[in-house]
Backbone as ProteinMPNN parsed JSONL, in Angstrom:
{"seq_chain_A": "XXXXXXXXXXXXXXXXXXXXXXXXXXXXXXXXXXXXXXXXXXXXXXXXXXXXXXXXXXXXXXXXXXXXXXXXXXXXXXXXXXXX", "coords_chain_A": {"N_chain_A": [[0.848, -1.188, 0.0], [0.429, 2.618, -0.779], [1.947, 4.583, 0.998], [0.072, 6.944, 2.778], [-0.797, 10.817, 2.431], [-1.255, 12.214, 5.254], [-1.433, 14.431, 6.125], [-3.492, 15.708, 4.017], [-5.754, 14.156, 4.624], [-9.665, 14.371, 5.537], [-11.47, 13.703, 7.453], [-13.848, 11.665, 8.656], [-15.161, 12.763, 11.43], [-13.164, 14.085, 14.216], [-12.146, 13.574, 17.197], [-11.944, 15.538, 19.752], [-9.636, 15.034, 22.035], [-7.816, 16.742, 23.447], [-6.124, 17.636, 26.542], [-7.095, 15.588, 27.858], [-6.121, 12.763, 30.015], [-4.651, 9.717, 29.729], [-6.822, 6.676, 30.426], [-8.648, 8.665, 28.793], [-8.502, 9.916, 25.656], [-8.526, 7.017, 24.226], [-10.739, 6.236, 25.006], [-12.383, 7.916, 24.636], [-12.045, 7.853, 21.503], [-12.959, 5.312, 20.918], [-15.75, 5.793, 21.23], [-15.95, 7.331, 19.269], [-15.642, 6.45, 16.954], [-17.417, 4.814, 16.281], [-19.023, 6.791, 15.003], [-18.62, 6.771, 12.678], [-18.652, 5.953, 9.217], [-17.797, 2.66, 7.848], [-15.153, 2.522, 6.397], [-14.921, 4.838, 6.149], [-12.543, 7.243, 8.014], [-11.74, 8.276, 11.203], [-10.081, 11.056, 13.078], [-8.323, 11.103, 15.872], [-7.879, 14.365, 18.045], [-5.108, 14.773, 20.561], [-3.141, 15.639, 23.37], [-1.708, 14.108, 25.055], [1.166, 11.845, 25.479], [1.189, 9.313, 25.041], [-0.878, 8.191, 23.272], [-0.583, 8.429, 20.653], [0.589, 6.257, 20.571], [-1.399, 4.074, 21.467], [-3.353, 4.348, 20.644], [-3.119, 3.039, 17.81], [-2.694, 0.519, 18.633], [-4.923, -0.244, 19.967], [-6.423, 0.057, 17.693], [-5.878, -2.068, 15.452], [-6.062, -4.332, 17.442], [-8.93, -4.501, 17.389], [-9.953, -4.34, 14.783], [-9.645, -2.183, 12.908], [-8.045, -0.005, 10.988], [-4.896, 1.165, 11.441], [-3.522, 4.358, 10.497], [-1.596, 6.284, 10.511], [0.443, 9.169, 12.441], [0.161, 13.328, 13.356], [2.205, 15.186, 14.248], [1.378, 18.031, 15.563], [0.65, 22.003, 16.728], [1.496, 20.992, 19.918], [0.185, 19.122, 20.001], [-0.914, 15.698, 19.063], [-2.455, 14.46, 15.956], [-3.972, 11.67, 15.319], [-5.052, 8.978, 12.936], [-7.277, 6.7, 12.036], [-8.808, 4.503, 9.764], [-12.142, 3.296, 10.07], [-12.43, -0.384, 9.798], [-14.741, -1.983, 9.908]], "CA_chain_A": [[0.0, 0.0, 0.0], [1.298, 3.251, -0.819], [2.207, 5.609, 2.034], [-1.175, 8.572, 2.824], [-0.812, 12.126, 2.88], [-2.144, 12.141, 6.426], [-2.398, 16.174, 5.966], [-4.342, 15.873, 3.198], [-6.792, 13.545, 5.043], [-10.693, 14.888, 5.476], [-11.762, 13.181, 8.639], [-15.308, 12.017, 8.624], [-15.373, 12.683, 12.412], [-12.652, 14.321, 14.778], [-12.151, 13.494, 18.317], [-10.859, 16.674, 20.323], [-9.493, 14.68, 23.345], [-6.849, 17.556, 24.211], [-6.92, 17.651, 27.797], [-7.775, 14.674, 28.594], [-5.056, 11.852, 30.49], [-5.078, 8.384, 29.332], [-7.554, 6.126, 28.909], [-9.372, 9.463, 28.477], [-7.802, 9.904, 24.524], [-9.027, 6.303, 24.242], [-12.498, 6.112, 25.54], [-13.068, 8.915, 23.108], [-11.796, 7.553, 20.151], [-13.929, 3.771, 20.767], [-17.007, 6.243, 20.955], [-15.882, 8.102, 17.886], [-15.478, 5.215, 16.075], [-18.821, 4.524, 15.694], [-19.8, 7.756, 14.581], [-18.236, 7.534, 11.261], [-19.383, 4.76, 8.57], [-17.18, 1.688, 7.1], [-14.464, 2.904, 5.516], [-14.213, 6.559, 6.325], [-11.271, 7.89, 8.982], [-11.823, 9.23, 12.758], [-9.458, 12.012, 13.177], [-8.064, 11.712, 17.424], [-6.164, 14.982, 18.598], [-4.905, 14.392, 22.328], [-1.388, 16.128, 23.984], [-1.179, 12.572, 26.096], [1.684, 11.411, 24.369], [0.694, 7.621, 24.951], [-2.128, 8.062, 22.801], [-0.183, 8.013, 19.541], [0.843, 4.186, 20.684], [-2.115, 3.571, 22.209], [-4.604, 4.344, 19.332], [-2.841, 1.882, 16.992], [-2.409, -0.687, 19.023], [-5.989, -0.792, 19.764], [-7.062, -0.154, 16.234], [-5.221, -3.154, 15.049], [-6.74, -5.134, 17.998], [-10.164, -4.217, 16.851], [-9.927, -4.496, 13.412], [-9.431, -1.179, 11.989], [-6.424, 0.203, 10.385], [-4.369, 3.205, 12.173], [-3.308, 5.613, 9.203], [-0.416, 7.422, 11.454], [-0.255, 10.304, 13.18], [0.706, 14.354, 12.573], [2.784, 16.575, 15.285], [1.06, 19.815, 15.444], [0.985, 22.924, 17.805], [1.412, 21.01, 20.722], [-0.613, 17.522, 20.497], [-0.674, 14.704, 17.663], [-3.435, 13.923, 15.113], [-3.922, 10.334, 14.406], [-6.491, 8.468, 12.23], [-7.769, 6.037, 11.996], [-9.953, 4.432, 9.185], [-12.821, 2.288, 10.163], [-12.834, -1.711, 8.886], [-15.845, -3.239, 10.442]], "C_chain_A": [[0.891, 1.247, 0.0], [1.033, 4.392, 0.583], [1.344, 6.751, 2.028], [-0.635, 9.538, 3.085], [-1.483, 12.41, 3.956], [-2.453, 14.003, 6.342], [-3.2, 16.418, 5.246], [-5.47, 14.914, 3.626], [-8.383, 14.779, 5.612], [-11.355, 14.012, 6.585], [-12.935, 13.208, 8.401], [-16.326, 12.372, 10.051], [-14.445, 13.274, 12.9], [-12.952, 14.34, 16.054], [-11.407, 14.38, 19.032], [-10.815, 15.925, 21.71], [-8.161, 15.06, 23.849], [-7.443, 17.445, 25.64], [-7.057, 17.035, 28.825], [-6.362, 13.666, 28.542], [-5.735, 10.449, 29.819], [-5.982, 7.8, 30.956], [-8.391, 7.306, 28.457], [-9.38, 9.63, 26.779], [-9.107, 8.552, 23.61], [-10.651, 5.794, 24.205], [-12.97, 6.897, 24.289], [-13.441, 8.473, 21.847], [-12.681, 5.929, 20.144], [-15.174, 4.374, 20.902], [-17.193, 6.747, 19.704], [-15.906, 7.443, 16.905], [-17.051, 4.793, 15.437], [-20.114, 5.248, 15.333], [-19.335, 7.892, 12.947], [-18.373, 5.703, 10.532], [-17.979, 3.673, 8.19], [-16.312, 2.42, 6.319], [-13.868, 4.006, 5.173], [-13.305, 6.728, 7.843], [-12.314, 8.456, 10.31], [-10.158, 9.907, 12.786], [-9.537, 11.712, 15.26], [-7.064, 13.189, 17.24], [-6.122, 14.903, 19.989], [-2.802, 14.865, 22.055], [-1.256, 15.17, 24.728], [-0.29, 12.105, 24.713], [1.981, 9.934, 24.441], [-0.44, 7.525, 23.809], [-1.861, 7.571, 21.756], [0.373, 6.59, 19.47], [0.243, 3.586, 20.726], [-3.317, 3.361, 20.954], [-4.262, 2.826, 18.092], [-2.783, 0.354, 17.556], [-4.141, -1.039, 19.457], [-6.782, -1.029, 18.61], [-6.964, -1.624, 15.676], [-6.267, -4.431, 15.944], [-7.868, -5.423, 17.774], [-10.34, -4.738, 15.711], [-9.728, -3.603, 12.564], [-8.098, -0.836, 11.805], [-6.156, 1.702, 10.985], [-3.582, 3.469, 10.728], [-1.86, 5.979, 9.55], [-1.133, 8.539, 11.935], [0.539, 11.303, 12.84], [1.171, 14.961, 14.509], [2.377, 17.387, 14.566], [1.126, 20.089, 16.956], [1.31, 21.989, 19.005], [0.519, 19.642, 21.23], [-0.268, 16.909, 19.183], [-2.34, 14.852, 17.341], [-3.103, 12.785, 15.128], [-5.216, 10.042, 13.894], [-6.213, 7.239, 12.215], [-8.877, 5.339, 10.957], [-11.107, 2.679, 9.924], [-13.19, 0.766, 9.213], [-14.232, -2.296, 9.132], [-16.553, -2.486, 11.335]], "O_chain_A": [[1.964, 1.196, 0.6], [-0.057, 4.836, 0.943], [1.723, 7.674, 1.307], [0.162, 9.459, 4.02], [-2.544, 12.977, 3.693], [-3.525, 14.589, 6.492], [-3.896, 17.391, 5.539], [-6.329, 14.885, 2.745], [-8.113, 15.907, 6.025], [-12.177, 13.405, 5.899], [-13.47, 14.244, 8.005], [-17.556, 12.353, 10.083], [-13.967, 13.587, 11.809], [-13.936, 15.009, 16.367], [-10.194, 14.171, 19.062], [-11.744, 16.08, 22.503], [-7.415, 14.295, 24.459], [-8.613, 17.259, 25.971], [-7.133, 17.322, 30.019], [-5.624, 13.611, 27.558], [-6.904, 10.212, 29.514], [-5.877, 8.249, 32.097], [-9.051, 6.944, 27.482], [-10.537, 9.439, 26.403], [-10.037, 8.794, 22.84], [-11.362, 5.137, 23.444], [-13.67, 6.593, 23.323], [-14.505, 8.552, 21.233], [-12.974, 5.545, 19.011], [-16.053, 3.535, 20.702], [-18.249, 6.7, 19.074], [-16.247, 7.966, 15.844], [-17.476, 4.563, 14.305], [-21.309, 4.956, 15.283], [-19.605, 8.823, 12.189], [-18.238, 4.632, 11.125], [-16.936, 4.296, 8.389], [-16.866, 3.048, 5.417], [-12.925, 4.29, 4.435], [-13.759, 6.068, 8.778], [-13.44, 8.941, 10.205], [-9.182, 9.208, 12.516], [-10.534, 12.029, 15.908], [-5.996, 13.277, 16.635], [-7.185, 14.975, 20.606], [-1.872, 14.638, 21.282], [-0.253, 15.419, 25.397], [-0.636, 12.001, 23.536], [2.977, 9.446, 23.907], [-0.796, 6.365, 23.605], [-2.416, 6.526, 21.418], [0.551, 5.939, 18.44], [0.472, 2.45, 20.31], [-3.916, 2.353, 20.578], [-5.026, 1.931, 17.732], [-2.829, -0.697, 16.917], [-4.536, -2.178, 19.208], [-7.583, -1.948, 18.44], [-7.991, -2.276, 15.485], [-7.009, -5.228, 15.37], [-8.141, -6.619, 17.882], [-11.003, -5.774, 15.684], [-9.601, -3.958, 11.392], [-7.152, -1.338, 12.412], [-6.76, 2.773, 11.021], [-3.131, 2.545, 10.052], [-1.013, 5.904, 8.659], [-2.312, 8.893, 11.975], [1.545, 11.019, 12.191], [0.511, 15.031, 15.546], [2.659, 17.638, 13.395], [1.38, 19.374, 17.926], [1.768, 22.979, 19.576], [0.262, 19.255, 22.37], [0.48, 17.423, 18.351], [-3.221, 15.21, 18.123], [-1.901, 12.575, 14.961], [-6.261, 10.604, 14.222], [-5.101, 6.729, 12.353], [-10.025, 5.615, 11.307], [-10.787, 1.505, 10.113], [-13.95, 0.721, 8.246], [-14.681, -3.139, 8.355], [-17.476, -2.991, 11.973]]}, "name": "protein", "num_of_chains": 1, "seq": "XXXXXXXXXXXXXXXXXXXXXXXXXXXXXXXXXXXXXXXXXXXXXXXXXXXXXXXXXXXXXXXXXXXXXXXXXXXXXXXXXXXX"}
């Protein structure tokens, strides 16, 4: 598969879980998840900097595919697209 422009991604959802300590990040993003259909992306941002480990490793566990993630101002983006 070839490597995404994760900046050029269009999120069909974003989870703002700045703020918030782990599992807080987490919790979010397994609610967010099931706000966005088969096949389209959840957008997490969270300044916990476990999250960017933490998101993929549950994605994977789940079944969905983690994307990567973006350093900005001061927290990460990651995505996430939904499999199932």
């Amino acid at each position: 598969m070839a490597e995404m422009d994760l900046s050029a991604i269009k999120a069909a959802n974003v989870v703002d879980a700045r703020g918030s300590a782990c599992p807080g990040p987490l919790l979010e993003a397994k609610k967010g998840i099931g706000k966005v259909k088969v096949g389209e992306i959840l957008e997490i941002l969270s300044n916990d900097s476990a999250t960017k480990n933490d998101i993929p490793v549950w994605a994977n566990k789940v079944g969905h595919e983690p994307l990567g993630h973006l350093e900005a101002d001061g927290y990460d983006r990651i995505f996430v697209r939904r499999n199932k």
